[in-house]
C-alpha positions as CSV (number, residue, x, y, z in Angstrom):
1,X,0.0,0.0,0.0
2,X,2.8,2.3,1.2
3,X,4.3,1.6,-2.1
4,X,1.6,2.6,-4.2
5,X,1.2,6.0,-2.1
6,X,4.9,6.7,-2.8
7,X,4.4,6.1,-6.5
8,X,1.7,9.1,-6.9
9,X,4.4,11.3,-5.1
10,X,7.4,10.2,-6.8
11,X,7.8,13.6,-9.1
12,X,7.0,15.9,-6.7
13,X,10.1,17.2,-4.4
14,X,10.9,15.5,-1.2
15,X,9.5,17.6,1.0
16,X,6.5,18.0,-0.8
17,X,5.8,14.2,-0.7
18,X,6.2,14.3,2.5
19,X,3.9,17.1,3.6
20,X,0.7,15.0,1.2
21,X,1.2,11.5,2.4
22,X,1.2,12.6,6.0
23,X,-2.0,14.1,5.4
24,X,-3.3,10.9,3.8
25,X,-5.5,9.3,6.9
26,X,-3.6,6.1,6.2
27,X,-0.4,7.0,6.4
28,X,0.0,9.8,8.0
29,X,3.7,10.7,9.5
30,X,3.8,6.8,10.7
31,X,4.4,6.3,7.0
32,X,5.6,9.9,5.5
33,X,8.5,10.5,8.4
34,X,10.3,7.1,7.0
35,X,9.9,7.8,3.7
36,X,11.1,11.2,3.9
37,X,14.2,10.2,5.8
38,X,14.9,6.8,4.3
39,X,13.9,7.8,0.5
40,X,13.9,11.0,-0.3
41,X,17.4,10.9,1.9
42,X,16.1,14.5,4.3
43,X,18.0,14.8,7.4
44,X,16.2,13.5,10.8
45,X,14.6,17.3,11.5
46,X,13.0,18.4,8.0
47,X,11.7,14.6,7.8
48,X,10.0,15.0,11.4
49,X,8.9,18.5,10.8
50,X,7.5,17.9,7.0
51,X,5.2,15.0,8.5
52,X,4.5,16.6,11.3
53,X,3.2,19.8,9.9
54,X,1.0,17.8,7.0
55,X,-0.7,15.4,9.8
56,X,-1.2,18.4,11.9
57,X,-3.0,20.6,8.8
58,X,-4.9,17.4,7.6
59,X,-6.1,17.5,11.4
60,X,-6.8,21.0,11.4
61,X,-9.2,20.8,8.8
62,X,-10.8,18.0,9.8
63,X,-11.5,19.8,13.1
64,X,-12.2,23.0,11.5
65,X,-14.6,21.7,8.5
66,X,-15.8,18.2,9.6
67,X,-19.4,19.6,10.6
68,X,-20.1,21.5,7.4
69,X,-18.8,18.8,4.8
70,X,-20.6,16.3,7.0
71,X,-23.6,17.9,6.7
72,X,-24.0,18.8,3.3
73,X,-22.8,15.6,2.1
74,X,-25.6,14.0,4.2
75,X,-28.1,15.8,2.7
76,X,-27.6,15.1,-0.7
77,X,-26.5,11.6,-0.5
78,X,-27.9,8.8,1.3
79,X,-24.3,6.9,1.5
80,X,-22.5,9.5,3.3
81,X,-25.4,10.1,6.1
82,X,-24.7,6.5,6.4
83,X,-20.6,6.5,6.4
84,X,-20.8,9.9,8.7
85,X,-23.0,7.9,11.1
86,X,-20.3,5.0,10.4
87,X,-17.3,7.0,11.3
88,X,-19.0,9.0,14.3
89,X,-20.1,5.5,16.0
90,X,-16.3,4.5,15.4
91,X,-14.9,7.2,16.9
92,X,-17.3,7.3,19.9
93,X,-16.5,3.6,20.6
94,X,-12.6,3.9,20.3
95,X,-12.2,6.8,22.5
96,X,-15.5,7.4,24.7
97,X,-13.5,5.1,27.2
98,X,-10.4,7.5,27.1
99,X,-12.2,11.0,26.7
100,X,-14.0,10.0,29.8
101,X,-10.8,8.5,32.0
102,X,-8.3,11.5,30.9
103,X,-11.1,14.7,29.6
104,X,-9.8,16.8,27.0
105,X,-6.2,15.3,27.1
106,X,-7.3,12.0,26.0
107,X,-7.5,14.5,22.3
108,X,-3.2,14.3,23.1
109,X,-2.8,10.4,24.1
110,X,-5.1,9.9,20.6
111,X,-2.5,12.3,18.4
112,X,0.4,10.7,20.1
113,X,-0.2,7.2,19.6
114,X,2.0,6.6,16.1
115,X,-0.5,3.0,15.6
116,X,-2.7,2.8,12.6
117,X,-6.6,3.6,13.2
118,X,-5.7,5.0,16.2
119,X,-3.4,8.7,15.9
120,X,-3.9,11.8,14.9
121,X,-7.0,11.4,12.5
122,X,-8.5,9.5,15.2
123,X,-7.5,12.9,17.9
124,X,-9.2,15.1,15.5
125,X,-11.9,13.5,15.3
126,X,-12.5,12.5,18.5
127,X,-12.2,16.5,19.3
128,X,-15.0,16.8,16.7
129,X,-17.1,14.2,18.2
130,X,-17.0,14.9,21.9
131,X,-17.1,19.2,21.1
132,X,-13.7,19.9,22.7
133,X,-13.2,23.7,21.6
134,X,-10.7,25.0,19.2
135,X,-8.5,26.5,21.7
136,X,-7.8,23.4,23.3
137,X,-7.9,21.0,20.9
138,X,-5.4,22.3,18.6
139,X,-2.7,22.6,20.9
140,X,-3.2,19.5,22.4
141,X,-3.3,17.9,18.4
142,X,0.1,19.7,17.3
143,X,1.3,18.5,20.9
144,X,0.6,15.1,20.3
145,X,1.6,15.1,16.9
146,X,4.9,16.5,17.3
147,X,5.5,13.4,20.2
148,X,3.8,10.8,17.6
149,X,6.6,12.6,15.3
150,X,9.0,11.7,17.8
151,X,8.8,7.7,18.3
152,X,8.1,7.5,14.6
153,X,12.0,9.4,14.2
154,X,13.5,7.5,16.8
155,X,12.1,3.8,15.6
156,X,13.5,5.5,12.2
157,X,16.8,6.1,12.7
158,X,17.3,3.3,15.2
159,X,17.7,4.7,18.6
């Protein structure tokens, strides 16, 4: 799969690449930092900043637009009322248990867990499901992205 990502980036510069597949909800930097460092041959820093910066926009706008794209979509199509309801349930059921254990902070454990279905996609939504306000939500996204960033680097380069 990773492969196949990498293939509709391979013309684009390095950092580039980097900044679109960590915005991808599959890959995100748990894919994008390795590729960046092991690939497109940045050093350790741009490869950790470039995926952290495109997972953290990807989860900005999914915080910031999430309700209105949600909603008209619904409208107008059957099939997304039903994936909507789909992905809301989800979310509720993978981090109801956490949101109520750790409050708004649970947002930080979501975006710092570097494991796929559960991350930063998962912390932005979860934000967006349980209404935790902008103020606090995005800090505690970029937060937990930039430590996600950080075990992804280190598993990287072998430390």
């Amino acid at each position: 799969m990773h492969a196949i990502i990498f293939s509709w980036f391979q013309d684009f510069p390095g950092w580039l690449a980097t900044f679109l597949i960590a915005m991808i909800p599959v890959t995100e930097l748990r894919a994008a930092l390795p590729l960046a460092y092991k690939v497109y041959g940045m050093g350790a820093l741009w490869s950790w900043f470039w995926s952290v910066a495109g997972t953290y926009v990807a989860m900005v706008i999914i915080v910031l637009l999430l309700d209105s794209v949600a909603k008209l979509l619904s409208n107008w199509f059957k099939i997304f009322r039903k994936f909507f309801d789909w992905l809301f349930e989800h979310t509720r059921k993978r981090a109801n248990g956490k949101i109520e254990k750790y409050g708004e902070w649970a947002i930080f454990i979501l975006a710092a867990t570097p494991i796929p279905l559960l991350g930063g996609m998962t912390g932005a939504l979860a934000a967006f499901v349980f209404g935790v306000p902008l103020r606090k939500s995005l800090p505690l996204l970029l937060l937990g992205t930039m430590v996600s960033g950080g075990v992804v680097l280190a598993l990287t380069v072998g430390i």
